[in-house]
Residue, then its C-alpha position, 0 to 999 in steps of 0.5 A: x545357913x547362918x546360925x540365927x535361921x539354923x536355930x529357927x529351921x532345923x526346928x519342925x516349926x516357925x512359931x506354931x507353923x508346921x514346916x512341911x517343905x522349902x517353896x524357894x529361896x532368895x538373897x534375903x528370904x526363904x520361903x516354906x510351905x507351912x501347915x496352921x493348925x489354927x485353921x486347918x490351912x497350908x500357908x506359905x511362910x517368908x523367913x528372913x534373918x537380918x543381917x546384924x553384920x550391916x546395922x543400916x541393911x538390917x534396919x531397913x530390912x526391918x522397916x520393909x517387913x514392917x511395911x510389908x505387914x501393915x499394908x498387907x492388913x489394908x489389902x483384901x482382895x481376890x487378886x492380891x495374895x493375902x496376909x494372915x499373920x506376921x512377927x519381926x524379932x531384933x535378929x529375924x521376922x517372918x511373914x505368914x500368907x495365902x498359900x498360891x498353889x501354881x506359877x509365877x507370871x515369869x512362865x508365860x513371859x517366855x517366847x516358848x511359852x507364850x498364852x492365848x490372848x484371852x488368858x493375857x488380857x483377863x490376867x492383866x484385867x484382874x491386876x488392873x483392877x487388884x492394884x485400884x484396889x491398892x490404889x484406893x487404900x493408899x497403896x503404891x506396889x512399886x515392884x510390879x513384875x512377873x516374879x510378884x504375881x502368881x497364877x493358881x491353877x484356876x488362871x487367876x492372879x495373885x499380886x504378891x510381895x508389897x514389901x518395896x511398897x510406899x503409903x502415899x496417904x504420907x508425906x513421902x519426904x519424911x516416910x521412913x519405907x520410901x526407899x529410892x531406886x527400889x523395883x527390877x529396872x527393865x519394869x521401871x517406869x521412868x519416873x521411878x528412875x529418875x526417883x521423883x515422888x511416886x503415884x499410882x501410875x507407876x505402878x501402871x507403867x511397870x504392869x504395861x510392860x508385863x504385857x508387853x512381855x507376855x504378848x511378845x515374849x520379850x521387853x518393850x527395852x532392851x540392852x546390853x548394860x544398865x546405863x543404856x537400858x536406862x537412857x532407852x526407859x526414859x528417851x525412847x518409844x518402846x516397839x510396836x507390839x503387832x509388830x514382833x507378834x502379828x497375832x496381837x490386835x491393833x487394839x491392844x497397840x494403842x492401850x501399850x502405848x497410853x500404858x507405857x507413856x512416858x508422859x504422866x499426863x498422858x498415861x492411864x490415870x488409875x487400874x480402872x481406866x486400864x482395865x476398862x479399855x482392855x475389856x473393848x478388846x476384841x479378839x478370835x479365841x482359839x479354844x483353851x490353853x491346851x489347844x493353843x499349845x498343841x498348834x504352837x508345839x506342831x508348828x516349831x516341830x514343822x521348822x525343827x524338821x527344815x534343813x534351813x533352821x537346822x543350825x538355829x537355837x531353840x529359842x531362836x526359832x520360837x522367837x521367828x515363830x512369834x513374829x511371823x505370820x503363818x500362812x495356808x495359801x492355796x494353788x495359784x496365789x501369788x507370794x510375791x510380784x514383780x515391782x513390789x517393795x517390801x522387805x518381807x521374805x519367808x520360808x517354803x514349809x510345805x508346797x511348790x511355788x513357780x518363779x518366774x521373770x517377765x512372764x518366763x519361768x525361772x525354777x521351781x522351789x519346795x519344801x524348806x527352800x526361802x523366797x525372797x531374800x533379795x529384798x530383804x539382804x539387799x541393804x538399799x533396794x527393796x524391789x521385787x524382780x521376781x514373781x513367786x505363784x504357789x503350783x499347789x496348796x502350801x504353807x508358808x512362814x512369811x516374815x517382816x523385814x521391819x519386825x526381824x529388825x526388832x529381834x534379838x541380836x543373835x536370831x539376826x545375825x543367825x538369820x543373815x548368815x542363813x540366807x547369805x549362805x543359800x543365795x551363795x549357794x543358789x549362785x553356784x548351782x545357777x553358775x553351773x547351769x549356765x556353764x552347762x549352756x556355754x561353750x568351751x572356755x578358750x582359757x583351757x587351752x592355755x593351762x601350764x601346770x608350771x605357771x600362773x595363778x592356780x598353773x593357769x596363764x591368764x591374759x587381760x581380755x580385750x577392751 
């Protein structure tokens, strides 16, 4: 720890904040939960020490603590994490505020961990609404992501961390915290890239993708390298989220796409807008969060237990259980029928289905076996030529072709390689079948243990 914090931490106090435990660290910042004794309050305490090595960092570094203080006092607001006090020194500043006792939003982005759709859509309905707030006090965030917002344990969230924030009541040329390029890229809108001058509507943009992430488990852009995440931001329309998560209403689609348009015309215009039209959003609620994970938690176990799954990685089936659908299909439905065309294909959890061709069956299947894989691997034909009707109750993991597409890399590669090596093994057993059916091969008679390929003597057949 560099010599200037040491002096300030090893103490028991920070200024006249009682230290009581370290909350995290960064590259820049410490921060320590702290007891005022003014008030009788825990509060939260961002440390930070200069770097006196840089001049121009440490400047800057100054000038956004600053910043991050003076906005801080315009912004009273539930949803906004407060400010109570701060100091900046030549070597060191810290910065006193509303201690969040909960998570960051970063915990319901992941595709294991993903929140009914009430909680998201009442979680961004208050953000909306906080960075309005925001807004009409001049204030752009500008690093809108699930790292900057907290969620205290009643599910109400904190916008925190407007230290990259602009005031935009000045002449952003000449204002000396507007600092380009600043934010997280994959959260950037792309004017934020392409550093043009700066309103309210990017920080609409970036909350847009935090929904996305927290419907879909995933971002609406994705990429291997920086340069092509970028070209992606700024030419490309993000996914369709209904797709990669079938439990998500058409609704909410359509207020993505005005969110993370990439037109500022065509854009919401403030949080309010947003928030307006998320409160149209009509939805099933499943009970609380408690119940939503317990039905989440018994289906991953239902697959875990399948010998199909067996070789794929944790989050690789959470990410299929998100974007398939779940289905309890009674007896004598029809899964699949011949002449259809589609690429949907899917997973026997529990049950027996019929095959059949042409009227005549074919086999019967059950527990863990797929069901039309053809469509799907077969890379131009999509054509059903095969019927599948269900013997009994069953449920049935039935997943798109088209939303699979828009998975990770990983999961489809695993996926394919799962289904190419069960249709190469259904081949073999139906080629042991039909040898079973079939008379003698009249290459036998033939076999010299001394010559051919593999001691057998093979001949053309003739035309």
């Amino acid at each position: 720890m560099p010599l200037g914090l040491l002096v300030i931490v090893t103490m028991e106090n920070i200024g006249k904040y009682r230290i009581i435990k370290e909350l995290g660290k960064g590259a820049t910042a410490v921060v320590y939960l702290c007891q005022d004794p003014d008030v009788d309050r825990q509060v939260a305490v961002k440390l930070v020490r200069f770097d006196q090595e840089n001049a121009t960092v440490s400047r800057r570094m100054q000038k956004l603590f600053r910043t991050e203080r003076a906005i801080a006092e315009r912004l009273v607001h539930p949803n906004i994490v407060q400010v109570y006090d701060a100091v900046v020194e030549k070597d060191w500043a810290y910065l006193v505020m509303e201690y969040v006792e909960g998570v960051s939003l970063e915990d319901f982005c992941r595709i294991d961990h993903l929140r009914p759709l009430h909680f998201v859509v009442g979680i961004i309905f208050k953000c909306c609404m906080a960075l309005d707030h925001a807004y009409h006090q001049g204030v752009i965030h500008r690093d809108i992501k699930p790292a900057n917002i907290l969620v205290d344990k009643e599910g109400n969230p904190k916008i925190a961390d407007f230290g990259l924030a602009i005031n935009i009541n000045k002449d952003m040329d000449r204002d000396s915290t507007f600092v380009m390029g600043v934010g997280s890229p994959a959260y950037m809108s792309p004017e934020q890239i392409k550093a043009y001058p700066l309103n309210q509507k990017t920080d609409l943009y970036s909350l847009g993708v935090v929904l996305f992430q927290m419907l879909t488990g995933r971002l609406p852009f994705r990429a291997k390298s920086q340069g092509t995440l970028v070209y992606k931001i700024m030419n490309m329309d993000a996914p369709i989220p209904s797709r990669l998560n079938p439990g998500v209403p058409v609704k909410l689609d359509a207020i993505l796409k005005k969110a993370l348009e990439k037109d500022l015309y065509s854009r919401y215009s403030n949080g309010a807008e947003f928030a307006k039209d998320l409160s149209t959003v009509r939805f099933k609620i499943m009970g609380d969060n408690e119940e939503y994970a317990v039905q989440d938690t018994r289906r991953f176990e239902a697959l875990r237990k399948l010998e199909f799954f067996l070789e794929f990685e944790n989050i690789e089936l959470w990410e299929i259980l998100r974007s398939a659908v779940w289905r309890e299909v009674a007896p004598r439905v029809a899964l699949m029928k011949e002449g259809q065309e589609d690429k949907r294909f899917g997973i026997l959890v529990s049950g027996q289905v019929e095959i059949s061709l042409e009227g005549k069956a074919l086999c019967r299947l059950g527990e863990g076996e797929v069901i039309g894989e053809m469509a799907y691997l077969h890379p131009n034909n999509n054509k059903r030529h095969a019927t599948v009707v269900t013997l009994e109750p069953c449920r049935f993991l039935e997943i798109s072709g088209p939303a699979l597409a828009l998975a990770s890399d990983e999961l489809q590669e695993r996926m394919r390689n799962a289904l190419t090596a069960r249709l190469i093994d259904r081949m073999r057993d139906a080629n042991k079948k039909l040898a079973g059916l079939s008379t003698e091969a009249a290459g036998d008679a033939g076999i010299d243990s001394s010559a051919g390929v593999g001691g057998m003597k093979l001949e053309l057949a003739p035309t």
